[in-house]
PyMOL CGO cylinders between C-alpha atoms (Angstrom):
from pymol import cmd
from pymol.cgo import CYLINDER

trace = [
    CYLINDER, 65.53, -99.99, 86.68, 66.95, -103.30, 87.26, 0.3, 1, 1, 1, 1, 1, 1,
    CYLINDER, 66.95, -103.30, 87.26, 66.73, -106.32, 85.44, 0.3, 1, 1, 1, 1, 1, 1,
    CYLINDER, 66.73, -106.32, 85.44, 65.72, -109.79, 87.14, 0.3, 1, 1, 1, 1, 1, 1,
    CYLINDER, 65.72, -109.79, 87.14, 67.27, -113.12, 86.79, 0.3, 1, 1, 1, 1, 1, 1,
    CYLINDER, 67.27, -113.12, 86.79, 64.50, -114.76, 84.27, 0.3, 1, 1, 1, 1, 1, 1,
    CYLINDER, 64.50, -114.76, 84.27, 65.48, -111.45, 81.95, 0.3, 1, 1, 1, 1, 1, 1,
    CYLINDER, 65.48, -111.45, 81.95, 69.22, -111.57, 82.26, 0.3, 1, 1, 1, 1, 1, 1,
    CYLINDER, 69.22, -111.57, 82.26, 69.08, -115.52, 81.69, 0.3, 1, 1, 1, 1, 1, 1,
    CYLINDER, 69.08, -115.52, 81.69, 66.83, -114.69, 78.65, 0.3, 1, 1, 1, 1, 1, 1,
    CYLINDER, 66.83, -114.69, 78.65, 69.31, -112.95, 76.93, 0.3, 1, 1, 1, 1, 1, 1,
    CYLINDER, 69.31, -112.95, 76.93, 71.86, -114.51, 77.59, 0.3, 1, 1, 1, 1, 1, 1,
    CYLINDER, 71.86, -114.51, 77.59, 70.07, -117.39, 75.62, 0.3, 1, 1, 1, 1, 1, 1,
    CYLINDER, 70.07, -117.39, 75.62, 69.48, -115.30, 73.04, 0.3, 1, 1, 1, 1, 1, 1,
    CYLINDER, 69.48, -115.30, 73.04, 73.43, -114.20, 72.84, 0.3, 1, 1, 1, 1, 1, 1,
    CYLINDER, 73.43, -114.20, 72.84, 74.41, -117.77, 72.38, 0.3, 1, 1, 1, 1, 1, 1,
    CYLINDER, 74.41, -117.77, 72.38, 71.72, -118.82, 70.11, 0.3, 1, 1, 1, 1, 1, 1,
    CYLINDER, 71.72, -118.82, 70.11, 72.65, -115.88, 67.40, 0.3, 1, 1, 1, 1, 1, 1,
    CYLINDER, 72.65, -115.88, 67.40, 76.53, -116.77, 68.06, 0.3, 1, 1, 1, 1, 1, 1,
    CYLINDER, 76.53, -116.77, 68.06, 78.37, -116.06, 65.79, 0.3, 1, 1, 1, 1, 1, 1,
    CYLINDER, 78.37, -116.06, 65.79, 76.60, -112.72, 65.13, 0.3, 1, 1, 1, 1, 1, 1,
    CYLINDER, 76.60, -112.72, 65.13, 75.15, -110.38, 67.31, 0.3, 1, 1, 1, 1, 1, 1,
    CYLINDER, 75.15, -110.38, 67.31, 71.58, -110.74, 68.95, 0.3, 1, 1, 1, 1, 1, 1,
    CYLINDER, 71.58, -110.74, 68.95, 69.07, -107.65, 69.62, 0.3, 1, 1, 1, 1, 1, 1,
    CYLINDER, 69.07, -107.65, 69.62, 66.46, -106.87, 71.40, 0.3, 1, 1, 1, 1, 1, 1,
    CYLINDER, 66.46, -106.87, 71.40, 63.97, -104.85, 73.85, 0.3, 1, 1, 1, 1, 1, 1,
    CYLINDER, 63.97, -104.85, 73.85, 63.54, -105.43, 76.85, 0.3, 1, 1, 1, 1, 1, 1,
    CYLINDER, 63.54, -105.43, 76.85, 59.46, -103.94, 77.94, 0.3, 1, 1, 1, 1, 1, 1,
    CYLINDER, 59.46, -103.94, 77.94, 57.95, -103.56, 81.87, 0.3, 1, 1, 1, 1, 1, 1,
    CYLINDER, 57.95, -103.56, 81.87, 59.46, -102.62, 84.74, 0.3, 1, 1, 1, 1, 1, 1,
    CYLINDER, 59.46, -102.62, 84.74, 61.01, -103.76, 87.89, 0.3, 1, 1, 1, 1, 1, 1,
    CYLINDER, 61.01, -103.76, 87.89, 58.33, -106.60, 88.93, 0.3, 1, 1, 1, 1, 1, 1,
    CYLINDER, 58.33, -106.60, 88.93, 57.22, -107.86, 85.48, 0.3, 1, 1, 1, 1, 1, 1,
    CYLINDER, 57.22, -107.86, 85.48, 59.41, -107.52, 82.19, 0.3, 1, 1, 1, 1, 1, 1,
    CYLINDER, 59.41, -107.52, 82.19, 58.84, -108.98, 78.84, 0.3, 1, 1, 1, 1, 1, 1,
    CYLINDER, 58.84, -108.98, 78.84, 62.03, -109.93, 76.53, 0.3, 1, 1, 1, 1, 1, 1,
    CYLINDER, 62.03, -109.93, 76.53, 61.57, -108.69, 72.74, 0.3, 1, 1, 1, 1, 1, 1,
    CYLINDER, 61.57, -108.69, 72.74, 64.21, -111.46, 70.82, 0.3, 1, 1, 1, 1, 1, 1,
    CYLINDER, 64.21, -111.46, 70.82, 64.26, -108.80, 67.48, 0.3, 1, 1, 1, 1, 1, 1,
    CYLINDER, 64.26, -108.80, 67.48, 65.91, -109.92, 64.50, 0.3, 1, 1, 1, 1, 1, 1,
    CYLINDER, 65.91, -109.92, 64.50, 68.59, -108.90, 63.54, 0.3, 1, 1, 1, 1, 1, 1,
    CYLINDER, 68.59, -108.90, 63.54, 68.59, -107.69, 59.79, 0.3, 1, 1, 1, 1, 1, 1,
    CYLINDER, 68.59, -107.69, 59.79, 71.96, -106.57, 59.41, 0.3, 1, 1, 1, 1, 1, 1,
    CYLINDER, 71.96, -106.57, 59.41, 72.88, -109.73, 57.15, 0.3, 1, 1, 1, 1, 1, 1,
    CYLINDER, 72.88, -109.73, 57.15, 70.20, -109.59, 54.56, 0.3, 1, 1, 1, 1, 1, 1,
    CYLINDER, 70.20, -109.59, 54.56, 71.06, -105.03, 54.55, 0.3, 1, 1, 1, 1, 1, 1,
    CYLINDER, 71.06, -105.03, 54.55, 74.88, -105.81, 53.94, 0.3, 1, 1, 1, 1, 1, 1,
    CYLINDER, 74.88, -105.81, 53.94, 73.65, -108.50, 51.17, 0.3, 1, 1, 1, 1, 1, 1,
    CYLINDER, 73.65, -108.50, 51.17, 71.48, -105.89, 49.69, 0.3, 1, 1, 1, 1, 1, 1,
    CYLINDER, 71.48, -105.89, 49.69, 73.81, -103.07, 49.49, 0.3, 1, 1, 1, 1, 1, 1,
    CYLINDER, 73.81, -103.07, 49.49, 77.56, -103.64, 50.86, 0.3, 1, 1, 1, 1, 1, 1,
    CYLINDER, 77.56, -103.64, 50.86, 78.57, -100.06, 50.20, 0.3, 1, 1, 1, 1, 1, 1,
    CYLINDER, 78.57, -100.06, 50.20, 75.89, -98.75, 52.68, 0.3, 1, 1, 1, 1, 1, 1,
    CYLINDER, 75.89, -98.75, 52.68, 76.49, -102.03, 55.27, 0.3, 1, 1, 1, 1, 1, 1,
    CYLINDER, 76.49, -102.03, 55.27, 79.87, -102.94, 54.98, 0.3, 1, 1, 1, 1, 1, 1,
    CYLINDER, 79.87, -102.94, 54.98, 79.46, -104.55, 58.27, 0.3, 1, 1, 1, 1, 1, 1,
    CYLINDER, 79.46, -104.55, 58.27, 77.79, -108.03, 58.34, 0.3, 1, 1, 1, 1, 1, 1,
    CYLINDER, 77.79, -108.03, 58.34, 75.95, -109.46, 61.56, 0.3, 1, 1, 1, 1, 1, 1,
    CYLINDER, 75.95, -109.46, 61.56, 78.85, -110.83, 63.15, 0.3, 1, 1, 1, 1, 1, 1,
    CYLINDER, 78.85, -110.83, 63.15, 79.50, -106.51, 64.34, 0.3, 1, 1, 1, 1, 1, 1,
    CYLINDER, 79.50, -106.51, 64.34, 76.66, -105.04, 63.64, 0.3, 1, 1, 1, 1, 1, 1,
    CYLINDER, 76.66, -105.04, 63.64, 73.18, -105.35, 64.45, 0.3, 1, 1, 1, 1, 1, 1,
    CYLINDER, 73.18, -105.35, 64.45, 69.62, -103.46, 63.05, 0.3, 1, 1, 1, 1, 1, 1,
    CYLINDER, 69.62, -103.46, 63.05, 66.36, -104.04, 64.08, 0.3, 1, 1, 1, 1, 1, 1,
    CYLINDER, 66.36, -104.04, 64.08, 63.31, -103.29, 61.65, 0.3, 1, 1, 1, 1, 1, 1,
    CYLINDER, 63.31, -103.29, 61.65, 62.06, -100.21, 62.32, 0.3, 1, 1, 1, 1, 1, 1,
    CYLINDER, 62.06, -100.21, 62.32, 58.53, -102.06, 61.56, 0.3, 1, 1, 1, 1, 1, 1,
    CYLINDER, 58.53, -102.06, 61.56, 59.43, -104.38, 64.48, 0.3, 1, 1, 1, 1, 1, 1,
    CYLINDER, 59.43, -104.38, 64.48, 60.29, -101.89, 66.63, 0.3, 1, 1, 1, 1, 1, 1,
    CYLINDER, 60.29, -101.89, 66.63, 57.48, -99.83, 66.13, 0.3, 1, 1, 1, 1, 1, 1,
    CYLINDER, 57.48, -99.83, 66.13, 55.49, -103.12, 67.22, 0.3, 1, 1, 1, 1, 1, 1,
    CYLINDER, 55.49, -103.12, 67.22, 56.92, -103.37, 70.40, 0.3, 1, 1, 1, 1, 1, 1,
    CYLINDER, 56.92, -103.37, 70.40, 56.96, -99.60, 71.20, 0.3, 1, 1, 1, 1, 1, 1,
    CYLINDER, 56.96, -99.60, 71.20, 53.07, -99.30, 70.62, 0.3, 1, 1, 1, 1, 1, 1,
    CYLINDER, 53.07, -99.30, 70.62, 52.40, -103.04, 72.29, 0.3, 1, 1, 1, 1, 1, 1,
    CYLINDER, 52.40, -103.04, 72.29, 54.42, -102.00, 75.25, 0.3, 1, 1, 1, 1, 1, 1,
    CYLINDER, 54.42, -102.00, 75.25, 52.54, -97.99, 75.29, 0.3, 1, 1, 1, 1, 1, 1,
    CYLINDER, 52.54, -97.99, 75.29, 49.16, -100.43, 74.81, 0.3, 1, 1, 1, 1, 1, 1,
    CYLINDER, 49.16, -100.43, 74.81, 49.84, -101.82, 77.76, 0.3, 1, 1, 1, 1, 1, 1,
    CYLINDER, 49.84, -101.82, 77.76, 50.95, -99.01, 80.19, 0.3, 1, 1, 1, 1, 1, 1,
    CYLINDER, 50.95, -99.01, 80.19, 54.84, -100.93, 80.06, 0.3, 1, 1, 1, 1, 1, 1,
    CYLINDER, 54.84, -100.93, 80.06, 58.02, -98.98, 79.80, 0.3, 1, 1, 1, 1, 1, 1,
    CYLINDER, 58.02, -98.98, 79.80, 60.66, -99.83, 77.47, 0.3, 1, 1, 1, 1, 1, 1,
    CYLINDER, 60.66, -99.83, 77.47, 62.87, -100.60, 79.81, 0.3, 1, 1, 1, 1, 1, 1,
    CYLINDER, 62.87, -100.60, 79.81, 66.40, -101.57, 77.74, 0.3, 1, 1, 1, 1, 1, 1,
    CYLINDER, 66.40, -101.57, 77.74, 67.28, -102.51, 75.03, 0.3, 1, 1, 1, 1, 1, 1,
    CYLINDER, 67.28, -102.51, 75.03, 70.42, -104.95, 74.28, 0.3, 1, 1, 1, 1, 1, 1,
    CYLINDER, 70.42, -104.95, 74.28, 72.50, -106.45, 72.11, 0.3, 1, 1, 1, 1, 1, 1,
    CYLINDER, 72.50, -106.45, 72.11, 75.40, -108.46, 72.03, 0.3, 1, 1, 1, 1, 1, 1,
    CYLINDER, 75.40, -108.46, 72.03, 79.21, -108.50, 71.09, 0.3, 1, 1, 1, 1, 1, 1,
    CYLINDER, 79.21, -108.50, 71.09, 80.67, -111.82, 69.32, 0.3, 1, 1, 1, 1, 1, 1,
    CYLINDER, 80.67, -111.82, 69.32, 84.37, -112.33, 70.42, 0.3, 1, 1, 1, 1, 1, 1,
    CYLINDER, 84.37, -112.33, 70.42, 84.24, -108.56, 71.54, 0.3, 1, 1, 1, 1, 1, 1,
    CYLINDER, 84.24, -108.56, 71.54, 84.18, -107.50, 75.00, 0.3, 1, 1, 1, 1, 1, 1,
    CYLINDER, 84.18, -107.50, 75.00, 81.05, -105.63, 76.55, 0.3, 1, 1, 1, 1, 1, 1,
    CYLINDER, 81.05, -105.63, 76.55, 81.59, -102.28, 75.49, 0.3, 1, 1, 1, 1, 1, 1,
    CYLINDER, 81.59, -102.28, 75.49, 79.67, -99.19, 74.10, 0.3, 1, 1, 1, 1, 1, 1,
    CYLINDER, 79.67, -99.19, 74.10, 80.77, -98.52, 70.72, 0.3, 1, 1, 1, 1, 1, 1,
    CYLINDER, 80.77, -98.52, 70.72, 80.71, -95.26, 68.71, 0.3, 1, 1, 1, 1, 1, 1,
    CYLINDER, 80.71, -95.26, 68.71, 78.57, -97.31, 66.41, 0.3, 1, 1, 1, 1, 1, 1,
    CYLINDER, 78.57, -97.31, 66.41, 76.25, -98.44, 68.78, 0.3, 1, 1, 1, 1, 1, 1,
    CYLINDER, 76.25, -98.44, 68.78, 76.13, -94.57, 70.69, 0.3, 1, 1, 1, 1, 1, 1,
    CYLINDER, 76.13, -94.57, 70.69, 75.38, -93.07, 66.70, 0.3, 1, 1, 1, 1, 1, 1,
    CYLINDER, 75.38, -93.07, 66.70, 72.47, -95.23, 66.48, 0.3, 1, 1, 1, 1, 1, 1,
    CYLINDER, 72.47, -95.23, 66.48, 70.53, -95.01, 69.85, 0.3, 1, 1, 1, 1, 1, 1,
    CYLINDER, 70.53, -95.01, 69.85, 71.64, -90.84, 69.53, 0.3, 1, 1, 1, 1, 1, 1,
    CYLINDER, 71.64, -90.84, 69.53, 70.37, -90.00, 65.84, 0.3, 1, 1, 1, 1, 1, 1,
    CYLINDER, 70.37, -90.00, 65.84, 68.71, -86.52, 66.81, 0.3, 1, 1, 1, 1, 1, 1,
    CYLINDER, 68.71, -86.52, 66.81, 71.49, -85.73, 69.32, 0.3, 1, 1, 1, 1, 1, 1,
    CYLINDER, 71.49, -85.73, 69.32, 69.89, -87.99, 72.36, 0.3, 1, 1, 1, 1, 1, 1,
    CYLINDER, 69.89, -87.99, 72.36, 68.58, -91.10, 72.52, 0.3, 1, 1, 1, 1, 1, 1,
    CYLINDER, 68.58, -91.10, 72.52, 64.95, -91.84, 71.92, 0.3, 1, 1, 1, 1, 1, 1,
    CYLINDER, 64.95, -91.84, 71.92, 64.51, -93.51, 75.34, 0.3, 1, 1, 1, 1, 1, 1,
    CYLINDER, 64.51, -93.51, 75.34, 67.11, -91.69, 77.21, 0.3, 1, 1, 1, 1, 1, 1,
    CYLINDER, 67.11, -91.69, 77.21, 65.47, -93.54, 80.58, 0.3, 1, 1, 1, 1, 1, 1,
    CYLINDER, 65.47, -93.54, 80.58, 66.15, -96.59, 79.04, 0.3, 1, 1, 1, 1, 1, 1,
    CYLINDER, 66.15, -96.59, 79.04, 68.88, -99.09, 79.63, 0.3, 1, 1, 1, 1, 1, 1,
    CYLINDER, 68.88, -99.09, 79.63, 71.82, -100.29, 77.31, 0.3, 1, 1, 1, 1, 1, 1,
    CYLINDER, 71.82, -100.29, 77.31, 73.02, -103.64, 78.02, 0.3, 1, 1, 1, 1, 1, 1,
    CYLINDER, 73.02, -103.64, 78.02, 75.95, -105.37, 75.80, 0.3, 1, 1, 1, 1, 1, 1,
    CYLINDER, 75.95, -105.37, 75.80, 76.75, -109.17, 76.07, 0.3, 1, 1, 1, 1, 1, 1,
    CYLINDER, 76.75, -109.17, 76.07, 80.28, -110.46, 75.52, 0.3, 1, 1, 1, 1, 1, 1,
    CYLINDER, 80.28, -110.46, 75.52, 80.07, -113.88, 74.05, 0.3, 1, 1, 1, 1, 1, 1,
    CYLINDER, 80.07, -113.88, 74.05, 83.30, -115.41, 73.43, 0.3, 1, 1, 1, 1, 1, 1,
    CYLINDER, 83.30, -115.41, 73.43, 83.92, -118.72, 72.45, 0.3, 1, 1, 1, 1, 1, 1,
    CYLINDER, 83.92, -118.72, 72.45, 80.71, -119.75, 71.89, 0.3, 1, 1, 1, 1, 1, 1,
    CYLINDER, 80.71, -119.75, 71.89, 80.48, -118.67, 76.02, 0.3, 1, 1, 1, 1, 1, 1,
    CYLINDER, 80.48, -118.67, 76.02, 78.97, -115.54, 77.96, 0.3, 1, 1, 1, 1, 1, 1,
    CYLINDER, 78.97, -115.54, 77.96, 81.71, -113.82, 78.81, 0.3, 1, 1, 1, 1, 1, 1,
    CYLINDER, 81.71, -113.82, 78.81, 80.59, -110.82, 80.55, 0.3, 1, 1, 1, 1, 1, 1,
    CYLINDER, 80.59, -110.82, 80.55, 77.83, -108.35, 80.62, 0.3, 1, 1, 1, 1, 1, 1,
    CYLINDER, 77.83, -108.35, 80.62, 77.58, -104.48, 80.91, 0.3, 1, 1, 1, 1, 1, 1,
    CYLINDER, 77.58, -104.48, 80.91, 75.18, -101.87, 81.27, 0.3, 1, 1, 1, 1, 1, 1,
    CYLINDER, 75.18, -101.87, 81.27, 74.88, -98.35, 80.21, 0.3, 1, 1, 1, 1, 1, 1,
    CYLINDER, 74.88, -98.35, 80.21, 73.01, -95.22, 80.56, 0.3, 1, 1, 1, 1, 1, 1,
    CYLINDER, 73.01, -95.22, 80.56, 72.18, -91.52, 78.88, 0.3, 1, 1, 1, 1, 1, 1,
    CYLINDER, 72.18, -91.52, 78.88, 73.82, -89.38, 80.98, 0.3, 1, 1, 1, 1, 1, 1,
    CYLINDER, 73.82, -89.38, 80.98, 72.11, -85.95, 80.00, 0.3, 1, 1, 1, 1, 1, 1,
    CYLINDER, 72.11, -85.95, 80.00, 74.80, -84.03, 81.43, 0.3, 1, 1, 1, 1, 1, 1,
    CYLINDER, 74.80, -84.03, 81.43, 77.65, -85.21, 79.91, 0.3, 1, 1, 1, 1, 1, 1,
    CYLINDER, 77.65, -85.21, 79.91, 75.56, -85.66, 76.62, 0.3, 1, 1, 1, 1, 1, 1,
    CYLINDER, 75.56, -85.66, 76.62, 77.11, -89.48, 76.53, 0.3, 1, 1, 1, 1, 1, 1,
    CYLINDER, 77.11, -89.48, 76.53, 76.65, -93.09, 77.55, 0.3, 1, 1, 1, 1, 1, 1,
    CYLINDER, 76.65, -93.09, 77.55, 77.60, -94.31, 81.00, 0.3, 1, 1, 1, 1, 1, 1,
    CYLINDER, 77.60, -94.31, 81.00, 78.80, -97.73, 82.40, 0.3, 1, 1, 1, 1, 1, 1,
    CYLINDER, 78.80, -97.73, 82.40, 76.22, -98.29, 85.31, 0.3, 1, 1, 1, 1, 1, 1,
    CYLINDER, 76.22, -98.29, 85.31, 77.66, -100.30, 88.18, 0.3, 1, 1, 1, 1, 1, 1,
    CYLINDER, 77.66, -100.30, 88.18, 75.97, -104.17, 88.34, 0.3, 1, 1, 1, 1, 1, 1,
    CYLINDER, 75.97, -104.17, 88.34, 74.46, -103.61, 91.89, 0.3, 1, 1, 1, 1, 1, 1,
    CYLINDER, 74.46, -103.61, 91.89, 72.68, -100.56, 89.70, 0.3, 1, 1, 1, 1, 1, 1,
    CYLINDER, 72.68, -100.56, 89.70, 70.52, -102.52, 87.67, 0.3, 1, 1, 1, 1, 1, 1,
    CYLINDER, 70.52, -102.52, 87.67, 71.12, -106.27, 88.36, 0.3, 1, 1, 1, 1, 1, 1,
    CYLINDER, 71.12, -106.27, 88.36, 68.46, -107.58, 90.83, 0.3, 1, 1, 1, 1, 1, 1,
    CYLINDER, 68.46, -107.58, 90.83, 70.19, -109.99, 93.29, 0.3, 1, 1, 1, 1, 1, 1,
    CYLINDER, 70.19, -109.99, 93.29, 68.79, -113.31, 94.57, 0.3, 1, 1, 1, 1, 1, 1,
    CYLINDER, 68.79, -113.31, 94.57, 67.87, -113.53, 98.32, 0.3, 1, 1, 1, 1, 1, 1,
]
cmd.load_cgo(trace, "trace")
């Protein structure tokens, strides 16, 4: 799968419009046609609710409803789409994969969408600062850094 320049530029948008906290979403199509899911991110209003469970707040951690992503699962199967990726960015953090972020795309031991893409935005300074992408590697039973020529479409 790669990801075309309208996508990437999407959520990048995204990253710096949630800045300070962290952005989320789904990414739905394939190769010639994808469709960016902006999902909120509820992480906020679950650490307001109950600190002891969400001692995080948005600014490093991010949740999407599970009623929202339901929605875009069963729009995107509607339609005969993939979900392609999903994403998510890192305030003042670089673009990496974090133990957090590997628990919650692995809760039954693999990933729900183990074809699907990872993709972390760095956002520092109120500025994209990098991008990376990752992968279930069923082999090694982990996520993998993909290399950018991997999965970033380049322009002619």
């Amino acid at each position: 799968m790669q990801l075309n320049k309208d996508t990437l530029e999407n959520i990048f948008q995204h990253a710096l419009q949630a800045y300070p906290y962290e952005c989320c979403g789904i990414i739905t199509g394939d190769e010639h046609a994808q469709t960016v899911h902006r999902c909120e991110n509820i992480q906020n209003k679950l650490h307001a609710e109950d600190p002891a469970r969400y001692p995080r707040d948005a600014r490093t951690a991010y949740v999407i409803d599970r009623k929202e992503f339901d929605r875009v699962v069963a729009a995107a199967k509607d339609k005969g789409d993939l979900v392609a990726a999903f994403y998510h960015s890192h305030p003042e953090h670089e673009a990496y994969f974090s133990e957090e972020d590997a628990a919650a795309q692995t809760v039954f031991g693999e990933p729900e969408f183990p074809d699907a893409l990872h993709i972390v935005i760095s956002v520092m300074n109120g500025r994209i600062h990098d991008i990376t992408c990752f992968k279930w590697d069923g082999d090694k039973q982990g996520f993998i850094s993909l290399p950018p020529s991997s999965w970033q479409i380049k322009e002619p």
